[in-house]
C-alpha positions in Angstrom: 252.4 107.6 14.6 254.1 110.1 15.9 252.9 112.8 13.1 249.3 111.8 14.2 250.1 112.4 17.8 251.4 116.2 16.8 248.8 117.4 14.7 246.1 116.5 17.3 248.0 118.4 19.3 248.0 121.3 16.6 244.6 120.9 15.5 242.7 124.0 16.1 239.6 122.5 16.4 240.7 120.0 19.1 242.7 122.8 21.8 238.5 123.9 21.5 237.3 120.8 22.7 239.6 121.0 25.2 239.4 124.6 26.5 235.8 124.4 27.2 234.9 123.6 30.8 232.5 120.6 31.6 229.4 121.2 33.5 231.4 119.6 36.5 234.0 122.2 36.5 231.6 125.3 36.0 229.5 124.1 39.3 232.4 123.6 41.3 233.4 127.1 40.3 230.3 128.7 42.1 226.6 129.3 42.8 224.2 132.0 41.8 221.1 133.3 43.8 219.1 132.4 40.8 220.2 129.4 41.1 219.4 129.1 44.7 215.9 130.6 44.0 215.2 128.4 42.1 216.1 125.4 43.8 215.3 126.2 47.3 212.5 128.7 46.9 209.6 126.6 48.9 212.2 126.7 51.5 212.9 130.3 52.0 209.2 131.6 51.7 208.7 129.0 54.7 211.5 130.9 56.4 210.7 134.1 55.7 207.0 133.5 56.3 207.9 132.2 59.9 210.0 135.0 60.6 207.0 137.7 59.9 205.0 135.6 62.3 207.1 135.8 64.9 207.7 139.5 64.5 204.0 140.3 64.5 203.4 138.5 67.5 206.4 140.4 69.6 204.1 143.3 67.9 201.1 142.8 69.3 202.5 141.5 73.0 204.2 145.3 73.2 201.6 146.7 72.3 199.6 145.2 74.8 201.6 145.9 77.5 201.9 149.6 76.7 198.1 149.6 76.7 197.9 148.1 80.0 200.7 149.0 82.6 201.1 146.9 85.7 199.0 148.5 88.3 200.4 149.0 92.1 198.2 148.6 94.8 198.1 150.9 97.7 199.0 148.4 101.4 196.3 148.7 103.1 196.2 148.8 107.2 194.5 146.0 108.8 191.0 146.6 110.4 191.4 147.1 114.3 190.6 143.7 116.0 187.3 143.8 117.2 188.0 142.2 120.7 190.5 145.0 121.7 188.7 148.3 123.3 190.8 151.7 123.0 191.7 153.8 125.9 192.3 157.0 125.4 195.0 158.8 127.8 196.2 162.0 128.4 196.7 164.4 124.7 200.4 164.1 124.8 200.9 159.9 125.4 199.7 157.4 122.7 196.3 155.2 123.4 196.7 152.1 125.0 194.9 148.9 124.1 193.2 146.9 126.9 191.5 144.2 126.1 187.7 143.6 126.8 186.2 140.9 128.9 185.1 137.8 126.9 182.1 137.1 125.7 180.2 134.0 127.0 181.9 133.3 130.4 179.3 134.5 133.0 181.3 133.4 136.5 182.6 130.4 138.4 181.6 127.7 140.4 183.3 126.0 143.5 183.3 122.5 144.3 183.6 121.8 147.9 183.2 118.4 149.7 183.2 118.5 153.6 185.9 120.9 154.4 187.9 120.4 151.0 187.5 122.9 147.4 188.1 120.2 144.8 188.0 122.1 141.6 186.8 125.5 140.5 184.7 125.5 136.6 183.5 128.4 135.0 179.8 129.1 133.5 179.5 130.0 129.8 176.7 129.5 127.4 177.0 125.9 127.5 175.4 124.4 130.3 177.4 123.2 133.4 176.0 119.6 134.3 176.5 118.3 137.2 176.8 114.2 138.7 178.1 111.3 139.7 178.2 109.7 136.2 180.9 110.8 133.8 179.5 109.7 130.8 176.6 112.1 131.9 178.1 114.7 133.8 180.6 117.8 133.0 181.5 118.2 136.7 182.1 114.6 138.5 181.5 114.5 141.9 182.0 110.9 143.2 180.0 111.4 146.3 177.2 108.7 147.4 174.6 111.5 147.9 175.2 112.8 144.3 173.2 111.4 141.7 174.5 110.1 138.3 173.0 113.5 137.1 172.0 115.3 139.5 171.5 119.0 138.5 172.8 121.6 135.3 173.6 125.1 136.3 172.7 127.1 133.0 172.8 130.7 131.3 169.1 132.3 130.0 169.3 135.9 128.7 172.6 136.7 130.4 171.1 135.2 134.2 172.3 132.2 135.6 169.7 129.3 136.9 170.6 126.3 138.4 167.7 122.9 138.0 167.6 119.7 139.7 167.5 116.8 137.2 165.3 114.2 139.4 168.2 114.0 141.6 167.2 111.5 144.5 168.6 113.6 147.5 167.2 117.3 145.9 169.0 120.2 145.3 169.5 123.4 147.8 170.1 127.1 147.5 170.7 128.1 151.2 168.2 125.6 152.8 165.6 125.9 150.3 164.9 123.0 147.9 164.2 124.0 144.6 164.0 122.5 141.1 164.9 125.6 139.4 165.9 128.8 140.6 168.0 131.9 139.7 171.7 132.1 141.1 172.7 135.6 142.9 176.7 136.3 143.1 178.0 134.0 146.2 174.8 131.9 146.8 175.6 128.7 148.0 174.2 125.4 146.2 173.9 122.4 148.7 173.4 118.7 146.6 171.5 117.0 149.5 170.1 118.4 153.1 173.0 117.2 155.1 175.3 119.7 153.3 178.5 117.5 152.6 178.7 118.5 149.5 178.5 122.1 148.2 178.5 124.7 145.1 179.1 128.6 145.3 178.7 130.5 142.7 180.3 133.9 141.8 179.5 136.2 139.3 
């Protein structure tokens, strides 16, 4: 028994066997790119191809902002404003602004009743009615000798006019009825003959 034991462990042939290294050993001792290559190839041509996308991309984005640089508008000064007029002074002060009168607003009326001015309106382009009624009438005079609507003071081609709407008591410039009539600066607008209640206009 134990002769066997020693020439197995002199056999030539046998320390062969056991020198060589199993396939375990050698692949725990390493890798090689071929090896790699060939194992993983699909993979890295993915990689790679993704990577030359990427670049050419970053490429063409330079390129294109070399070929068109950011362009900087010059500030521009706002227009002068239309409703201001320019006055120019003396050479060595700077121009003052003074504004001009506005458009559309051709005087003022006053409301009197007996001794007492109850409100002041102005005229513009929209016509100024005048009555009893306030579903009807801009300027409400509750007065029995004022109709519900009893007269419109107007603007035609930059002249004022004043007409009676039917009113039952008429409508006076001065002590003249009319039914429609041009209004000079200061004339005086009676609703009714006795006088109680009265307009003057100014221009």
């Amino acid at each position: 028994m134990k002769k066997n034991v020693f020439s197995a462990l002199v056999d030539p042939g046998h320390r062969r066997r056991l020198s060589k290294p199993s396939v375990t050993m050698r692949s725990a001792a390493g890798f090689s790119l071929p090896g790699i290559w060939k194992e993983y190839h699909t993979l890295l041509l993915l990689g790679a191809g993704v990577v030359l996308v990427i670049f050419i991309i970053w490429l063409i984005l330079r390129r294109r902002k070399d070929s068109f640089p950011e362009i900087k508008l010059k500030t521009e000064l706002p227009a002068p404003d239309k409703e201001i007029t320019i006055i120019e002074g003396p050479a060595d002060k700077e121009p003052r602004l003074s504004p001009s009168p506005s458009p559309g607003i051709y005087g003022k009326i006053e409301v009197t009743v007996g001794s007492q001015q109850i409100n002041t309106y102005l005229v513009t382009d929209n016509p100024l009615t005048i009555g009893r009624d306030p579903a009807q009438a801009l300027v409400v005079i509750q007065e029995a000798i004022v109709s519900k609507l009893h007269c419109s003071i107007f603007s035609r081609g930059g002249r004022i006019f004043i007409k009676d709407l039917n009113s039952t008591n008429g409508t006076y410039v001065s002590t003249e009825k009319v039914n429609e009539r041009e209004l000079k600066n200061d004339d005086i607008v009676f609703l009714g003959k006795k006088g109680t209640v009265k307009i003057v206009y100014h221009k």
